[in-house]
C-alpha positions in Angstrom: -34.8 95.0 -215.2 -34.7 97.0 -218.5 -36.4 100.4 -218.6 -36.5 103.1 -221.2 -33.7 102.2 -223.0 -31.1 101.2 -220.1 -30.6 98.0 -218.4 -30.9 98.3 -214.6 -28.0 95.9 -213.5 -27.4 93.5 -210.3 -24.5 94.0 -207.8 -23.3 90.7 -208.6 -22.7 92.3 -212.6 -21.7 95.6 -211.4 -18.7 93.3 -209.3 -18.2 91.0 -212.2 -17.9 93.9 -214.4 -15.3 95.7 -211.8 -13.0 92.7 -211.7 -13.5 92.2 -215.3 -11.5 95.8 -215.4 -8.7 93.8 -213.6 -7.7 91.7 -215.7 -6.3 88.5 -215.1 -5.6 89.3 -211.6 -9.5 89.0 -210.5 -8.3 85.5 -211.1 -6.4 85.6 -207.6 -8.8 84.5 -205.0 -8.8 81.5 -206.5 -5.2 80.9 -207.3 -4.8 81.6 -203.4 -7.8 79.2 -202.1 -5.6 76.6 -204.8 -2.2 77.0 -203.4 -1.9 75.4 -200.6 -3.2 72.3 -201.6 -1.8 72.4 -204.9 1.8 72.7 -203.9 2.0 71.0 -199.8 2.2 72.4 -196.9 5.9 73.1 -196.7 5.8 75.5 -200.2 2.8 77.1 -199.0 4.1 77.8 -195.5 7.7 79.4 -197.3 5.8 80.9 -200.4 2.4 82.8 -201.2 0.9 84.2 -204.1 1.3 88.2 -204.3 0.1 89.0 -207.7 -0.7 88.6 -210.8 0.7 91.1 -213.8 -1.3 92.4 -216.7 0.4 89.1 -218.8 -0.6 86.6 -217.0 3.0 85.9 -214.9 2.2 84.9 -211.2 4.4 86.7 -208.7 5.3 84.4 -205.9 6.8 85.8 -202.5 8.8 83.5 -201.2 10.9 83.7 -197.3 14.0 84.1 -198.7 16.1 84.5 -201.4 16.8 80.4 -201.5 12.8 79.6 -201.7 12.8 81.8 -204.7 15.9 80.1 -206.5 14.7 76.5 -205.3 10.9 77.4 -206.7 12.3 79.0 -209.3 13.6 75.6 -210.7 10.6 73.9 -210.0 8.4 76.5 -211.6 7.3 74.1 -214.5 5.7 71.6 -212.0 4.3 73.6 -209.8 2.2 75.3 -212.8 1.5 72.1 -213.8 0.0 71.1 -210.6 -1.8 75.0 -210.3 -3.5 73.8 -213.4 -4.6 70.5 -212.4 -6.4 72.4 -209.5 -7.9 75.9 -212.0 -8.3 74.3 -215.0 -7.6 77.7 -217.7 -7.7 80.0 -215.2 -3.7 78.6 -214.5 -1.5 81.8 -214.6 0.8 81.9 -217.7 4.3 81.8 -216.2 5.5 82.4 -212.4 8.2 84.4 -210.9 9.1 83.5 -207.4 10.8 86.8 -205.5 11.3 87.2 -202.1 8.4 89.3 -200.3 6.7 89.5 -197.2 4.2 86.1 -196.5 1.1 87.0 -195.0 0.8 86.3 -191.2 0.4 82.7 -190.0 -2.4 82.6 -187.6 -1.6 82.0 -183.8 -4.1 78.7 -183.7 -2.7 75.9 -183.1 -3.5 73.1 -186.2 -5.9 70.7 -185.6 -4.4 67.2 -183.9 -1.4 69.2 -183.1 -1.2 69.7 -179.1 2.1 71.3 -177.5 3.0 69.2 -174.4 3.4 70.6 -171.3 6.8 72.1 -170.4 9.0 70.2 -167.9 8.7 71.6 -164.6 12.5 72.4 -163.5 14.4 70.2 -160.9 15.7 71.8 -157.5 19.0 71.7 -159.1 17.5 73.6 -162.1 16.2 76.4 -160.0 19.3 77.0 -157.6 21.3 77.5 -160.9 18.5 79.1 -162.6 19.0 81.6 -159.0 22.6 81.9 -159.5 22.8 82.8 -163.1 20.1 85.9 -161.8 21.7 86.9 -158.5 23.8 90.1 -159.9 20.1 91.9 -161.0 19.5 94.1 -158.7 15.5 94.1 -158.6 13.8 91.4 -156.3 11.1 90.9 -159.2 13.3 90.8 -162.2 15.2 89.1 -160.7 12.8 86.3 -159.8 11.3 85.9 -163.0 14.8 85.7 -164.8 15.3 82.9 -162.6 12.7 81.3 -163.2 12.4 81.7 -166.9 16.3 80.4 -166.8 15.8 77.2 -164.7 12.5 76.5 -167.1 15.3 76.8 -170.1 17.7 74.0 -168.6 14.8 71.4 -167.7 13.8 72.3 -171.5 17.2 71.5 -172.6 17.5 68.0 -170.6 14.5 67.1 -171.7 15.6 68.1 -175.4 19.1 68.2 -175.5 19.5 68.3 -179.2 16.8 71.6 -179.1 19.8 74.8 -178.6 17.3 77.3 -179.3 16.0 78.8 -175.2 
């Protein structure tokens, strides 16, 4: 709506005009929404987009210091694949670092359903009981027993699993 000489503006131009101020990074919601599926679950689940600089470069946090080498060498396709997906909005370079990933989210993916945990022999709870006896509190004691004879059924039941 234009009156007297000034040009009364919509939100939606006052927020284009804001990102405009920030330069290529008001490109980054949708280099994010474009990551995952341009570069597979396991790069996206190891690194994430952090930012992008005032030339272009896309800074990549990766989980470690070995994701950032390994992307680092596969830079070229990766871009390559980011531009198949944004067209000329592809940053200009990347530069994989490692950096904190933002949080995975506790739900469980769709089709993917834990089974239930093995329920613990006789055998499994008296030695769950005898690795606890020394603890001194009846409670404590009691769950720590419990939580160790529920780590040997585990282990029977995935021997080749060390982690408790």
């Amino acid at each position: 709506m234009k009156r007297g000489g000034w040009h009364m503006r919509t939100l939606g131009e006052s927020i284009l005009d804001e990102f405009g101020k920030l330069g290529p990074s008001a490109a980054m919601a949708e280099i994010v929404a474009a990551w995952p599926g341009a570069v597979g679950e396991a790069i996206a689940e190891n690194a994430w987009p952090a930012r992008l600089t005032r030339d272009g470069t896309l800074v990549v946090n990766a989980s470690s210091s070995v994701w950032a080498f390994e992307l680092t060498q596969l830079s070229a396709d990766i871009r390559a694949r980011l531009g198949e997906a944004l067209g000329d909005t592809v940053p200009k370079a990347l530069s994989f670092v490692p950096g904190r990933l933002p949080e995975r989210g506790t739900a469980e993916p769709v089709g993917t359903e834990r089974a239930a945990p093995p329920e613990p022999s006789q055998a499994e709870r008296e030695e769950g009981e005898r690795l606890a006896e020394g603890i001194e509190d009846d409670e404590l004691r009691a769950v720590v027993a419990r939580a160790a004879a529920a780590s040997l059924a585990r282990a029977q039941t995935r021997p080749d699993d060390r982690s408790l």
